[in-house]
Every structure is written in structure tokens, then in C-alpha cells.
C-alpha positions in Angstrom: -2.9 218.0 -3.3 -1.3 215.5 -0.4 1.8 215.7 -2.2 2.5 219.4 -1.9 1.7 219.1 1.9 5.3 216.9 1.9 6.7 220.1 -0.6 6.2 222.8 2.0 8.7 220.5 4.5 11.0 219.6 2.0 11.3 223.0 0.1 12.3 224.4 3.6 14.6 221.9 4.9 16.6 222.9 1.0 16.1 226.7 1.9 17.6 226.1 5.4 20.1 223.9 4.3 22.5 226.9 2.8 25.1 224.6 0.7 28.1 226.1 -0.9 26.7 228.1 -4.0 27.5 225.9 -7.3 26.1 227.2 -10.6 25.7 226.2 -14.3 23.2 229.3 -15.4 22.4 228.9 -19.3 23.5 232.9 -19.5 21.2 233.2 -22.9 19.2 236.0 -21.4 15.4 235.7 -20.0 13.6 236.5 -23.2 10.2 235.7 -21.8 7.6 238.5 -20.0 7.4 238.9 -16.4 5.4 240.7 -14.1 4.9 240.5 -10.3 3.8 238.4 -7.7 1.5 242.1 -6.7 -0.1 242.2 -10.0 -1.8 238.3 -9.2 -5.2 238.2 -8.2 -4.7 235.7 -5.7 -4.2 235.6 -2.1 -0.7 234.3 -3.1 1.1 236.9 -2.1 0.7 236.2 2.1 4.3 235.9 3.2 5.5 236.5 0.0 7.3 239.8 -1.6 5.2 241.1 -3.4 7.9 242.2 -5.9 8.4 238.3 -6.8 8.6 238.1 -10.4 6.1 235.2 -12.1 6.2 234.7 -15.9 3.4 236.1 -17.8 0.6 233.2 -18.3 1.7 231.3 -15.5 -0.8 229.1 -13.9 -1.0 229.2 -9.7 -1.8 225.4 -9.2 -1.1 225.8 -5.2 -0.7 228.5 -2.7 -0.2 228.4 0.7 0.3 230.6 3.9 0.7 229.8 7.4 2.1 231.3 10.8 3.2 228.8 13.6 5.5 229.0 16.6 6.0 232.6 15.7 7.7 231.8 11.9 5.9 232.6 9.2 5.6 230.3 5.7 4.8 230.7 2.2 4.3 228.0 -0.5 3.6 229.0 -4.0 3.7 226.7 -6.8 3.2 227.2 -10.4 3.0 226.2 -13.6 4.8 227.9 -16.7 5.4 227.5 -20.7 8.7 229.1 -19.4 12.4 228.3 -20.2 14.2 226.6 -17.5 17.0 229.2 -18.4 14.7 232.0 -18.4 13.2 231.1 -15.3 17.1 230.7 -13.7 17.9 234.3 -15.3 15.3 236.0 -14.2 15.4 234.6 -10.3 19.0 234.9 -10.0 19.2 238.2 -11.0 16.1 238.9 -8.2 18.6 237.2 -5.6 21.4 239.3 -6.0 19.4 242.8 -7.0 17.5 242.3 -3.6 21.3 241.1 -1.9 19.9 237.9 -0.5 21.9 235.8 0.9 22.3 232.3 -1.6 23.1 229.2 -0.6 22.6 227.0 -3.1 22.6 227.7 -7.0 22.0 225.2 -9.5 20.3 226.7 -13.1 20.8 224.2 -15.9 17.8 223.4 -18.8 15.8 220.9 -16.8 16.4 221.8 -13.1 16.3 225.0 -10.6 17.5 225.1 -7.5 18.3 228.7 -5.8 18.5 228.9 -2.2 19.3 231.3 0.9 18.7 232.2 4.8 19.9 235.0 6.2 20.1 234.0 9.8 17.6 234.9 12.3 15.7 236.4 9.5 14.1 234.5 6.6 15.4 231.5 4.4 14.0 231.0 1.0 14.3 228.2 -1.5 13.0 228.3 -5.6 12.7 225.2 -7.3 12.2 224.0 -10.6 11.3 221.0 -12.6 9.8 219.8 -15.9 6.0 219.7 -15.1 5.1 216.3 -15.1 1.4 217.5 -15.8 2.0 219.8 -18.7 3.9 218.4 -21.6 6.9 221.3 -22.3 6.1 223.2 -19.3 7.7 223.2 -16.2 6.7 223.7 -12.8 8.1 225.9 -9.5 8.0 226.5 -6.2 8.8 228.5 -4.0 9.0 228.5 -0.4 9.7 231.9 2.2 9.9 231.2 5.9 10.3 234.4 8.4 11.7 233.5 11.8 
């Protein structure tokens, strides 16, 4: 699990980066089954809110929680039998039900990339790819820092 040490570091420097917003959102609806990142039973959920929704069957492959230099970080990455545009429904509409502030949105059917920071605060970052480990799945993940 090297490679997701380089994920955490990346992931943030996308969620800090706050680009002009750009979409292309398949609007087709989410038509899977979600739940939240509460109903897990996993420590996942450190520096995470807890109201995060994950698809149902999803498969936690890394988690990872750390405080240093007073900023608190979350990685979480799964794995998912998921629709990319499901998947890029279901978070955008989290991002603008909770009002977080976005950055960056691309949705399209092989790539997610939804970002935000609301300064002095938290920045966030949710990405998604095809899963290069599961054939027709795709994989995410998702980064929180609190400053």
C-alpha cells in the first residue's frame, strides 16, 4: 500500500488547489443504494462526516487518519460495482446539500473529480477512476483535511 501513501499528498494538493468549477455530470440519476459512512464498521470514519454517503457493497481497501501540525486528515479509499455517473450524482448533490464550497467539478463516465476548501476551515477532494484491480468496477477516494 506504498502507493496510497503518495495518494494522501496528491488528493490534498487537488482539494487545496480550488480550480474554477467545470462540469460534464451524466444527469441520468444515481439509481444505485447508498448508505453512510456511520453505518461502516470500520474505524473509517476518523476525520470524516459521518453522513458521507458510500454505495451499498462497497469494499474499504484503505483508510487512513492522522493529526499533524494541528490539521487534521482523512484518507478513504474504496472500491465499488458503482456507476461513475451514480457515483458523480450522488456526491454532487452531498456537496451542494451540505453548501460546501467546490472548486473543481469534473463527472463524466470514467473519471470523478469534485473538489472544495473553505478557507481556514477544511478542503476536501473525491476522486474517481476505473479500478484497475476489479474488472467493471471503479475505485475512489477521498481526502478531508481540517486546518
Amino acid at each position: 500500500m506504498a502507493g496510497h501513501k503518495l495518494l494522501l499528498p496528491l488528493a490534498a494538493l487537488l482539494a487545496a488547489a480550488g480550480l474554477s468549477g467545470c462540469g460534464d455530470a451524466d444527469k441520468s440519476g444515481s439509481g444505485g443504494r447508498f448508505h453512510t459512512l456511520a453505518d461502516e464498521k470500520t474505524e473509517a470514519r476518523q476525520y470524516l462526516p459521518e453522513d458521507l454517503p458510500i454505495p451499498e457493497g462497497a469494499g474499504i481497501t484503505f483508510t487512513q487518519g492522522e493529526q499533524s501540525e494541528g490539521k487534521k486528515s482523512s484518507m478513504l479509499v474504496y472500491q465499488t460495482k458503482e456507476s461513475m455517473a451514480a457515483l458523480g450524482t450522488t456526491y454532487q448533490k452531498y456537496v451542494r446539500e451540505k453548501e460546501l464550497e467546490l472548486g473543481t467539478e469534473i463527472v463524466d463516465s470514467h473519471n470523478l473529480l469534485i473538489n472544495g476548501k473553505v478557507n481556514g476551515s477544511y478542503s476536501y477532494s473525491i476522486i474517481g477512476s476505473p479500478s484497475e484491480s476489479e474488472r467493471g468496477g471503479n475505485e475512489i477516494i477521498v481526502t478531508w483535511i481540517m486546518n
